[in-house]
C-alpha positions in Angstrom: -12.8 119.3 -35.3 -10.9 119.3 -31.9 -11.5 115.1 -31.7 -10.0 114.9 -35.6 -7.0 117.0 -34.3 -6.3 114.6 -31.6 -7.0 111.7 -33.7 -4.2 112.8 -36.2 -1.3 112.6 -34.0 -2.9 109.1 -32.6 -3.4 107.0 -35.6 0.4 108.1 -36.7 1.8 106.9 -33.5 -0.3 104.0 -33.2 0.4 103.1 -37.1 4.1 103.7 -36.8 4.1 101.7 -33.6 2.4 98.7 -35.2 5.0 98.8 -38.0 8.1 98.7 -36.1 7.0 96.1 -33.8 6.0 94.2 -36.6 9.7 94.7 -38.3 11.0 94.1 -34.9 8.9 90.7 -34.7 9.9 89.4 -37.9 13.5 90.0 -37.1 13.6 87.8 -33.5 11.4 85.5 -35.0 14.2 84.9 -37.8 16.9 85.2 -35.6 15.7 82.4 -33.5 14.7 80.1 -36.7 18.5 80.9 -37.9 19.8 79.9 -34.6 17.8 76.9 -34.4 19.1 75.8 -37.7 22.3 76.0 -36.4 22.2 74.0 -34.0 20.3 71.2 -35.3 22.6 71.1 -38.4 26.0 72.3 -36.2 28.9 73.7 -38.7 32.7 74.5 -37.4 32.4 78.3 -39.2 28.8 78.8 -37.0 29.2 80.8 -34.2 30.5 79.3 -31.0 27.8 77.4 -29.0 27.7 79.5 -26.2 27.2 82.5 -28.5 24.2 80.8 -30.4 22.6 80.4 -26.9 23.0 83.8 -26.3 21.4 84.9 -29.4 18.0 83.1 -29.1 17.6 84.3 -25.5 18.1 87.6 -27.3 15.4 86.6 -29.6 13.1 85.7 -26.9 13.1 88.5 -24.8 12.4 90.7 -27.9 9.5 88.1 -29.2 7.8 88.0 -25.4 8.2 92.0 -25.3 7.6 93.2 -29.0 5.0 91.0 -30.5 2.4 91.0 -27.8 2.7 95.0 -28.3 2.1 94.5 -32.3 -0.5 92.1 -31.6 -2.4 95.2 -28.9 -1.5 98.5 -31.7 -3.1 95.8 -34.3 -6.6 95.3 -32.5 -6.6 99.0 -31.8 -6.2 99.7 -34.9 -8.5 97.4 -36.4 -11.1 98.7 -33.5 -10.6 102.1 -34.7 -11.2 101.2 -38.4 -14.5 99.2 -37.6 -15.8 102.6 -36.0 -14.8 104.9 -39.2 -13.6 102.5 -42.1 -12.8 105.6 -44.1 -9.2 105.6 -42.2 -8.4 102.3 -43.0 -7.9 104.6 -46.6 -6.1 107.0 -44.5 -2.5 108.2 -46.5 -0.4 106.8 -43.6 -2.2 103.3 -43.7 -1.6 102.7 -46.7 2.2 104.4 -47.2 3.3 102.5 -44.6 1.6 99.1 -46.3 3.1 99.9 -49.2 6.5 100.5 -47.1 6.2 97.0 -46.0 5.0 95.2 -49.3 8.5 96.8 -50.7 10.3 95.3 -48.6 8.7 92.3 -48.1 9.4 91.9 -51.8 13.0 92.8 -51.6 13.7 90.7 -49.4 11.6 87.4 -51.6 13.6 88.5 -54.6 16.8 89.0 -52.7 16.0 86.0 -51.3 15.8 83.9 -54.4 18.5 85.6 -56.0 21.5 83.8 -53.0 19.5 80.7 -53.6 20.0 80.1 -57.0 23.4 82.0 -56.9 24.6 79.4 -54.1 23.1 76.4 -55.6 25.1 77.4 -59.0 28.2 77.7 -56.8 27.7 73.9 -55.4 26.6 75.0 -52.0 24.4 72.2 -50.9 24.3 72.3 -47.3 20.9 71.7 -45.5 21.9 74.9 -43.3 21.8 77.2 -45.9 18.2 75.9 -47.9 16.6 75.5 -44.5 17.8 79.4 -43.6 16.5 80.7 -47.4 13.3 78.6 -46.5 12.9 80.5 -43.6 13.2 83.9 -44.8 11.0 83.1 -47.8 8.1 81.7 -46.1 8.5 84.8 -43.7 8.4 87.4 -46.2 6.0 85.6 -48.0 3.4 85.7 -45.3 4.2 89.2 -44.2 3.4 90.0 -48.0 0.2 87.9 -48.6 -1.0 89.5 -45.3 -0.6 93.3 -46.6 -1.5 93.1 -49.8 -4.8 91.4 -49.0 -5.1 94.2 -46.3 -5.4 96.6 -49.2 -7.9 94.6 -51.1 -10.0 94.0 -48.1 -13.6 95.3 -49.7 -15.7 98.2 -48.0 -18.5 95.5 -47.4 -16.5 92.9 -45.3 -15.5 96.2 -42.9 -19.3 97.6 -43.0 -20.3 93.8 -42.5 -17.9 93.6 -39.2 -19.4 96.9 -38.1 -22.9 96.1 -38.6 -22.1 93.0 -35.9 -20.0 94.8 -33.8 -17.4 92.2 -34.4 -13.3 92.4 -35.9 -12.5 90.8 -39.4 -12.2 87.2 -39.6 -8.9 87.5 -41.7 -6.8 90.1 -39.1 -8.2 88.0 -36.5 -7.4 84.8 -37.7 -4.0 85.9 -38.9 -3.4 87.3 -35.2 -4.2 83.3 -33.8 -2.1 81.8 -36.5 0.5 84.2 -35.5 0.4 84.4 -32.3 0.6 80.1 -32.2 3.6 79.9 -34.3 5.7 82.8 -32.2 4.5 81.0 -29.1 5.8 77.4 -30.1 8.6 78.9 -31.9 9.7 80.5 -28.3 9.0 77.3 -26.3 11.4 75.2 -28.2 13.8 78.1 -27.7 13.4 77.0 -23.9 13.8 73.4 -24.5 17.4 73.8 -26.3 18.6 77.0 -23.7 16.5 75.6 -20.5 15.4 77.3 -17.7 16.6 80.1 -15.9 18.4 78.2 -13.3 19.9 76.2 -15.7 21.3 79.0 -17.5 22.9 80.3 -14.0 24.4 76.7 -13.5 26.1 76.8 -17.0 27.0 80.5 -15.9 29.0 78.7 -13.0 30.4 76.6 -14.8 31.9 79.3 -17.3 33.5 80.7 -14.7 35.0 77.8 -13.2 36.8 76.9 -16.6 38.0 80.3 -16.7 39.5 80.0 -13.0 41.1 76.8 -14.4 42.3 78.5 -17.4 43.7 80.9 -15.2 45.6 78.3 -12.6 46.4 76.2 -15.9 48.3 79.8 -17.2 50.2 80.5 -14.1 51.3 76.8 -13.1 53.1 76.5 -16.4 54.5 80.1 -15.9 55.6 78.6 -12.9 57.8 75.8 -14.3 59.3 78.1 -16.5 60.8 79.8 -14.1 61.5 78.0 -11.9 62.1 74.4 -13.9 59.7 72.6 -11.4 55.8 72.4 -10.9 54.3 73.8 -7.9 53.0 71.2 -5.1 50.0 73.1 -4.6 48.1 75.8 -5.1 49.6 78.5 -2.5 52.9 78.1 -4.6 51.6 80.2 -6.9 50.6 82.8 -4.8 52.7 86.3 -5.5 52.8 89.6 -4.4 54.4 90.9 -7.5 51.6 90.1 -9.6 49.2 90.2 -7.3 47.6 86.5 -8.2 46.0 84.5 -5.7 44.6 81.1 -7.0 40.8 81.6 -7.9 37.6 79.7 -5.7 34.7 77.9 -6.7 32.0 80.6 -7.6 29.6 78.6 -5.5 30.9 76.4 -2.7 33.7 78.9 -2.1 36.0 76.1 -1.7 39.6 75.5 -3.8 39.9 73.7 -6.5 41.8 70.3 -6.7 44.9 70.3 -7.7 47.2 67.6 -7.8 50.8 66.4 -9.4 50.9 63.9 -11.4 54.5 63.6 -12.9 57.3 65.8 -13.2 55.5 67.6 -16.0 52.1 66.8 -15.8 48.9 67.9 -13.2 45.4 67.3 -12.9 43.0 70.3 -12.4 39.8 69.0 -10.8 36.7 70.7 -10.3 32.7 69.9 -10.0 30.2 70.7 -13.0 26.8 71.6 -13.0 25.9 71.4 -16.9 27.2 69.0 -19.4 29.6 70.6 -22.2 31.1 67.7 -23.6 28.7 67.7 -26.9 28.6 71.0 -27.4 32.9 71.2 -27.3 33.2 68.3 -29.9 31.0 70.4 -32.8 31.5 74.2 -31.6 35.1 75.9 -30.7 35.6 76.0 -27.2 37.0 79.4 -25.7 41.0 79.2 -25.5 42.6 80.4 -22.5 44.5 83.8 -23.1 48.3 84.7 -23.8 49.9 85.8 -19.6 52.0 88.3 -20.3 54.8 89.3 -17.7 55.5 92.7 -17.0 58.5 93.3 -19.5 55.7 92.7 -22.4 56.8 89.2 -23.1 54.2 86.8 -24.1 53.9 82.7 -23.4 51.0 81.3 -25.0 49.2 79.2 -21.8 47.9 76.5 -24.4 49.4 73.0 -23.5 48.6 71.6 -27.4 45.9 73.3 -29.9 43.6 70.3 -28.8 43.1 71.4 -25.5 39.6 72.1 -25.0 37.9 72.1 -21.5 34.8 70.3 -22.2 33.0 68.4 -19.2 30.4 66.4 -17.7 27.8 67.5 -14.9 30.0 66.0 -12.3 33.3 66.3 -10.7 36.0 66.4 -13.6 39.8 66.2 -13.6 41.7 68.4 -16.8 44.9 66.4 -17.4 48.2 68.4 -18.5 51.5 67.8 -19.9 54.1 70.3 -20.2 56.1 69.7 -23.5 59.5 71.2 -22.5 60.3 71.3 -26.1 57.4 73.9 -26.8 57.9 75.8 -23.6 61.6 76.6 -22.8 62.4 77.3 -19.1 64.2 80.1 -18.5 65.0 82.2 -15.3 62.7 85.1 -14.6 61.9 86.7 -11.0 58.2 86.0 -9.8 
């Protein structure tokens, strides 16, 4: 009596453990799929690029965490049933099966229900079949699974326990599993890349935004003062507080250099390549300055201005159009 007491409280925790993992699972392993659709079939109203990066390291960390903890609650379960097979007939088995078939099936009918809806409404794109294509074979196998865990006979569990040994279906389904989350995280790696290459395109974020930055107050500069700054130290103030921004990494200044009487160049040294990723995705825009009255002046040069670069030492051109920005006298 005392070891079925115990047992209770176990098989719930381990059976709503092995549920939410598994919901869990599904969810990264779509997110990643939806993200890897994106970028192989790139579309202006998709998420920025760096954003879609983001999500499938998400993805991954949840993937590498949460399925190899299904994967263990599974085999114990799966243990436990091979020992006493009446539980596999146990009421919160099979609720929580039945939980999952019903939304397993939701989600197939749901599922076929945009498709034909979009399809009527002209939408075509490969994005959008590939995404229903992967939510529908998801579901799909998530539903196959569980309902033939509740038609698995007494005699293939009895069989298992005669040989001491686990199911051939839940442990064949665990492999095939376990193979597809595995490649589908290593090609996550390949499009992301390593961890030091995500700290090198880190670096490099930061020295656009310090650009950005010396971009917004050299042109708040000349309109004040009706001139560009020769260098850098110019547009150091003590009212504002702004000192021109350093290289992240090397520590040193970055180039700066006069070109005209309203253009500059803005150099600096990449680590990552960004030029094919700002041609397809929206590049982040530098934000409005704002002086201490409230005003506003937008620090765009021209809506193309986008900040895409090589993995090398890069120069940002600029023009001031004195049409779009009118100089006017302000105190620094």
């Amino acid at each position: 009596m005392e070891q079925k007491t115990w047992s209770v409280p176990r098989n719930l925790f381990l059976h709503l453990l092995m549920i939410g993992t598994l919901y869990a699972s599904v969810i990264g392993l779509l997110v990643l799929l939806f993200q890897y659709i994106n970028v192989a079939f790139p579309d202006v109203l998709s998420a920025p690029y760096t954003e879609i990066l983001d999500r499938i390291r998400r993805a991954e960390s949840v993937l590498l965490i949460v399925f190899p903890v299904f994967l263990a609650v599974s085999w114990l379960l799966e243990r436990d049933f091979i020992t006493d097979p009446a539980a596999r007939g146990g009421k919160t088995h099979k609720w929580l099966i039945y939980f999952t078939l019903f939304l397993s099936a939701v989600t197939i009918i749901v599922d076929l229900i945009t498709l034909i809806y979009n399809f009527l409404g002209g939408d075509l794109r490969a994005q959008f079949f590939l995404k229903i294509a992967a939510v529908l074979a998801v579901a799909c196998a998530v539903f196959g699974y569980y309902f033939g865990e509740l038609r698995r006979s007494a005699a293939e569990v009895a069989r298992a326990r005669q040989h001491g040994t686990s199911l051939r279906v839940p442990r064949y389904a665990a492999i095939a599993s376990g193979i597809l989350i595995l490649a589908t995280v290593i090609a996550g790696f390949f499009i992301v890349g390593s961890p030091a290459t995500q700290r090198a395109r880190r670096f490099d974020a930061e020295r656009v935004s310090h650009l950005q930055m010396i971009q917004s107050e050299t042109i708040n500069y000349w309109i004040h003062k009706s001139e560009l700054p020769k260098n850098q130290d110019e547009l150091k103030s003590s009212t504002t507080g702004f000192a021109p921004p350093a290289d992240p990494e090397t520590k040193q200044p970055y180039e700066y250099r006069v070109t005209g009487p309203l253009s500059f160049e803005l150099c600096a040294t990449f680590k990552t390549d960004a030029v094919d990723t700002a041609s397809v995705y929206p590049r982040v825009k530098p934000a409005p300055l704002f002086y201490p009255d409230g005003a506003a002046v937008s620090p765009q040069v021209s809506a193309n201005d986008v900040w895409s670069h090589p993995a090398d030492r890069h120069c940002f051109s600029r023009t001031i159009d004195p049409d779009f920005y009118k100089p006017e006298k302000r105190p620094l």
